[in-house]
C-alpha positions as CSV (number, residue, x, y, z in Angstrom):
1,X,-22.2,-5.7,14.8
2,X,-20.2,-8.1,13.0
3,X,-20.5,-10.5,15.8
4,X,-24.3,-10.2,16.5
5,X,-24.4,-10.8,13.0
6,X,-23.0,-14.3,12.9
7,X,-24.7,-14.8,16.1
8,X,-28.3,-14.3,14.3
9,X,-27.1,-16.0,11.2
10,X,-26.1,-19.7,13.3
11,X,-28.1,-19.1,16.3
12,X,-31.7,-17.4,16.1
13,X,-33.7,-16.8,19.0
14,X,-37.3,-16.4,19.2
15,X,-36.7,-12.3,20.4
16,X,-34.5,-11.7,17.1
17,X,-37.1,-13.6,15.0
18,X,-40.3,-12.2,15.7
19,X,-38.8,-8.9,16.3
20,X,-36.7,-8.4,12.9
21,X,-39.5,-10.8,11.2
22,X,-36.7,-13.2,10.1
23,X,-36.6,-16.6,8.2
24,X,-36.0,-19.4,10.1
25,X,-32.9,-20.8,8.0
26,X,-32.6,-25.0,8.2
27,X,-29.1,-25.2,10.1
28,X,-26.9,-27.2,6.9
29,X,-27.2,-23.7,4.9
30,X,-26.6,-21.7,7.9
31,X,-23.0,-23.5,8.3
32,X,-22.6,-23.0,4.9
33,X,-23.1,-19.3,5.2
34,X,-20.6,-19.4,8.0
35,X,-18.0,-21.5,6.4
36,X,-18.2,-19.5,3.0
37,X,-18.0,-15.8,5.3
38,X,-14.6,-17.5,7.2
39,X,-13.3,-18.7,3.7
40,X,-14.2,-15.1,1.9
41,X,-12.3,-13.6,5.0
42,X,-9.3,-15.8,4.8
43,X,-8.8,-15.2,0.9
44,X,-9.6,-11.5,1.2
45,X,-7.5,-10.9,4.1
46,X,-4.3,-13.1,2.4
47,X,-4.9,-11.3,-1.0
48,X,-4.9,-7.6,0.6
49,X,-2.0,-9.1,2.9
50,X,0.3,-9.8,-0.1
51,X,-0.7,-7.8,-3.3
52,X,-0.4,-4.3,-0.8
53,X,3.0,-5.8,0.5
54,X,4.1,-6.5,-3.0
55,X,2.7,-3.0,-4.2
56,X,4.8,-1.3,-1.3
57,X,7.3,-2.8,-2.0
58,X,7.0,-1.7,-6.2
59,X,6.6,1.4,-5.0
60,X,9.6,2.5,-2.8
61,X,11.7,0.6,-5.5
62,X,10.5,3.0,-8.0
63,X,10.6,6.4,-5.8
64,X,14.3,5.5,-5.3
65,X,15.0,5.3,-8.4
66,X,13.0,7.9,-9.4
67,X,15.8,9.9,-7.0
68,X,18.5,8.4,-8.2
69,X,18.3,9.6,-11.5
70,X,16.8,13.0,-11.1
71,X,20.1,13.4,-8.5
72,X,22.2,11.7,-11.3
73,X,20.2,14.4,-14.4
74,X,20.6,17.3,-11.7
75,X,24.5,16.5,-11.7
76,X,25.2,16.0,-15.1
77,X,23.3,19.3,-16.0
78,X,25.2,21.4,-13.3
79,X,28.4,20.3,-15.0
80,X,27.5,20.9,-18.1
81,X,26.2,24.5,-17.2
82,X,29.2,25.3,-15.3
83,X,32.7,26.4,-17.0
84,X,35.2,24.3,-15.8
85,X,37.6,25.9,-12.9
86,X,41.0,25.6,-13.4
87,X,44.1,25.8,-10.7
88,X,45.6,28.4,-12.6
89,X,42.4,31.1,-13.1
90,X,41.4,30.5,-9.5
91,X,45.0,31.2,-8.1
92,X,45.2,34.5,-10.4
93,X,43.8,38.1,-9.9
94,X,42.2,40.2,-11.6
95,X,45.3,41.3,-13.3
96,X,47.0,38.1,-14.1
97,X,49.2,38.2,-11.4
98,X,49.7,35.5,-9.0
């Protein structure tokens, strides 16, 4: 579509005319159409090209660090939470016996 598109916008035919009822456009402003649709697809392609690469790039930064320190919160409240083992308890019994 695209490309019939440009085709009817540089090159009309008398079929396209009288069947879409189109204006005959002098051909300066129809090169000026075309070079201002290339320019607007350059600019919008190389925009989307580097703000989304930038963007991904934000945004795995921030999930890893997002991990990092809900890891580093989950450690330090586990320790915290648990009472400290010692060599001693864990080699007795029940009965204080080794």
């Amino acid at each position: 579509m695209t490309g019939y598109n440009t085709y009817l916008t540089v090159w009309l035919d008398d079929w396209s005319e009288d069947l879409f009822n189109l204006a005959d456009l002098p051909m300066n402003y129809r090169y000026f159409l075309l070079a201002m649709i290339v320019l607007d697809f350059i600019a919008t392609y190389s925009f989307e090209r580097f703000f989304i690469q930038w963007f991904s790039k934000w945004w795995n930064t921030r999930l890893e660090t997002n991990k990092t320190s809900n890891r580093a919160q989950m450690i330090t409240e586990l320790a915290q939470d648990s009472k400290p083992a010692t060599i001693t308890s864990s080699l007795t019994n029940s009965k204080g016996q080794f």
